[in-house]
C-alpha positions as a printed NumPy array, in Angstrom:
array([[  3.691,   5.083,  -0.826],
       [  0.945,   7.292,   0.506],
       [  3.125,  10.28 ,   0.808],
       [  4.039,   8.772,   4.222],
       [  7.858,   8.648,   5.332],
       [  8.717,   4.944,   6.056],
       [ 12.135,   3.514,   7.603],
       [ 14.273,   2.521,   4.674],
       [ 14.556,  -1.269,   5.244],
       [ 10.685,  -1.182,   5.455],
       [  8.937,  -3.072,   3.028],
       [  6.603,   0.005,   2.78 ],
       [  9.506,   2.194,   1.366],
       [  9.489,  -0.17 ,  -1.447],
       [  6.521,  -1.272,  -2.883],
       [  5.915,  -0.452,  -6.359],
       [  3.1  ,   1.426,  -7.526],
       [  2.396,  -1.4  ,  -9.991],
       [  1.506,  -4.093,  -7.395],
       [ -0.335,  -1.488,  -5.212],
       [ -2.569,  -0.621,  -8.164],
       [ -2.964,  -4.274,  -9.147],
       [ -4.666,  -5.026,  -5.366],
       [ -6.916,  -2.018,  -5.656],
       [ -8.245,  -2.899,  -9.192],
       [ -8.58 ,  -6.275,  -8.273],
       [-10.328,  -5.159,  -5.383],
       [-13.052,  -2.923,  -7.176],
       [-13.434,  -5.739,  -9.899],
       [-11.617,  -3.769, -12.683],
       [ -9.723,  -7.227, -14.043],
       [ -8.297,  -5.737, -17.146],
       [ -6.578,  -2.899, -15.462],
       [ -5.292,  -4.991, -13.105],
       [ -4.057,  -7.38 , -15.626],
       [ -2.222,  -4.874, -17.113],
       [ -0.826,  -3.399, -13.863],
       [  0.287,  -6.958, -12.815],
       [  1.731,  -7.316, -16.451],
       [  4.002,  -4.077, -15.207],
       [  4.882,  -5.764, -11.779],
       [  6.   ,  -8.957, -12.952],
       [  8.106,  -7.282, -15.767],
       [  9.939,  -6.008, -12.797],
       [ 13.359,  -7.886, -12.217],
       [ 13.397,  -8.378,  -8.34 ],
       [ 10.052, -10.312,  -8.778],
       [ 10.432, -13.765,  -8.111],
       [  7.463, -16.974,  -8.225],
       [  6.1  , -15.63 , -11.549],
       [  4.429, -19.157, -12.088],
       [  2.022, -17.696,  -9.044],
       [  1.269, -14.266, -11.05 ],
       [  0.6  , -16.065, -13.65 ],
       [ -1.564, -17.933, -12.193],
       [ -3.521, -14.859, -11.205],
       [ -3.361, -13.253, -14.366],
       [ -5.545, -15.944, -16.148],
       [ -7.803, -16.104, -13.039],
       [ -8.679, -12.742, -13.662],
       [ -9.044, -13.698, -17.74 ],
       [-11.518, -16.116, -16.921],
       [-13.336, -13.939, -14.542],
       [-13.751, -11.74 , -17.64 ],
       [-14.838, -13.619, -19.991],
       [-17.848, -15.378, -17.529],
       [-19.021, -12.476, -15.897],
       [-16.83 , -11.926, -13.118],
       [-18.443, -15.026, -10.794],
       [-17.494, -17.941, -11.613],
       [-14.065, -19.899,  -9.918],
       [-10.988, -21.263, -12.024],
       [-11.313, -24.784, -11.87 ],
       [ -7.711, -25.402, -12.704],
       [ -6.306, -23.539,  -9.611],
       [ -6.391, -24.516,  -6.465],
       [ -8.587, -22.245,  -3.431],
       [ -5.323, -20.858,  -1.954],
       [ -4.666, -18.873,  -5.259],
       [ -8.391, -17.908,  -5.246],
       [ -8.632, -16.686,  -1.546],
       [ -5.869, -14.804,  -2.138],
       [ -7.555, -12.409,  -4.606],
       [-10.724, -12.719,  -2.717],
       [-12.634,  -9.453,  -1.271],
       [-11.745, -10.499,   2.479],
       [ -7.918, -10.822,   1.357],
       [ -6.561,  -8.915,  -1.088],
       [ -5.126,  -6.47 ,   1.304],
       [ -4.384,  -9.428,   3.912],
       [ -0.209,  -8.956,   3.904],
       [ -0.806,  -5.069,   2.98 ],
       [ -1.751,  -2.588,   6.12 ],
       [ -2.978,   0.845,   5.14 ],
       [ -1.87 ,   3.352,   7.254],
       [ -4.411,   5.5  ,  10.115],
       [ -3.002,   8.357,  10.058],
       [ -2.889,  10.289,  12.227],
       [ -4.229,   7.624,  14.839],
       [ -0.22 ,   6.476,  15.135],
       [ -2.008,   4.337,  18.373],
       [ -4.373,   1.505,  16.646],
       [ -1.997,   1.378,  13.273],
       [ -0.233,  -1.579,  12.74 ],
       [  3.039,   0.211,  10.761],
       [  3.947,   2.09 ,  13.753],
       [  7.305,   0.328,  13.786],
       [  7.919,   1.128,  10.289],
       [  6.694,   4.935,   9.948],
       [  8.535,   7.828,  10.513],
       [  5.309,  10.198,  10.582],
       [  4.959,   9.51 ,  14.332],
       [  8.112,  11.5  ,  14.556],
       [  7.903,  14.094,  12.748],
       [  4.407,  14.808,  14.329],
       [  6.259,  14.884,  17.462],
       [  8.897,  17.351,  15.99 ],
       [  5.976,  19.65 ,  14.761],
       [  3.996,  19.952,  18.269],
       [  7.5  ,  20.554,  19.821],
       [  8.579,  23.261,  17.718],
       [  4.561,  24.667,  18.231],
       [  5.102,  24.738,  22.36 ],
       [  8.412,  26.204,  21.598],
       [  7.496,  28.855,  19.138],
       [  4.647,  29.601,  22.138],
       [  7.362,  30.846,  24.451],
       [  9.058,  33.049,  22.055],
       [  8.532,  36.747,  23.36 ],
       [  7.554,  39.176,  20.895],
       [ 10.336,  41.615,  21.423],
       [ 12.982,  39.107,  20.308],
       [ 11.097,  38.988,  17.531],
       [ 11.141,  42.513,  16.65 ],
       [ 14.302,  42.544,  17.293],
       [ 15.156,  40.828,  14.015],
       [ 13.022,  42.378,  12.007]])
């Protein structure tokens, strides 16, 4: 995700593209696109409570077809906060790089590291002396 190295059993290193794409179209009111990304997510077989997405899905019909404002009446306000503006990125952190010190996936990136790795082999390549260098040339 993000071209950003994540541990393996991090649920970072595993989210599909589908579901990522669903939240951000949701997000910038684009309901058909994310209909049609969530249609791709939920065809996915690890994805489990699909009662919930489709729950969602015809939220997003009827926000459609009445001009984007008006709620569901048949679902309850969970379901609808849960696509709202203030959460649809509630369970999903995006990453600060590179301020590794106020982001919340610090325990699940591996970018930290290899920016470590990079500024050591900088001070290192520092103290090489050019005629070792020339030496191998």
């Amino acid at each position: 995700m993000l071209d950003i190295d994540f541990k393996s059993d991090s649920i970072y290193s595993n989210i599909p593209i589908s579901y990522l794409l669903t939240l951000i179209s949701i997000k910038l009111k684009r309901y058909k696109e994310a209909i049609s990304y969530l249609n791709d997510f939920v065809s996915l077989d690890f994805v489990s409570n699909k009662e919930y997405y489709q729950a969602i899905k015809e939220i997003l019909n009827y926000r459609i077809k009445h001009k984007y404002s008006l709620k569901h009446q048949k679902y309850n306000d969970k379901i609808e906060a849960d696509i709202s503006d203030e959460n649809i990125f509630k369970d999903l952190f995006i990453p600060l790089c590179p301020k590794c010190s106020d982001c919340k996936l610090t325990n699940d990136c591996l970018t930290k590291g290899m920016y470590k790795l990079q500024d050591c082999i900088n001070q290192a390549s520092q103290n090489i002396r050019q005629e070792i260098l020339e030496v191998y040339e």
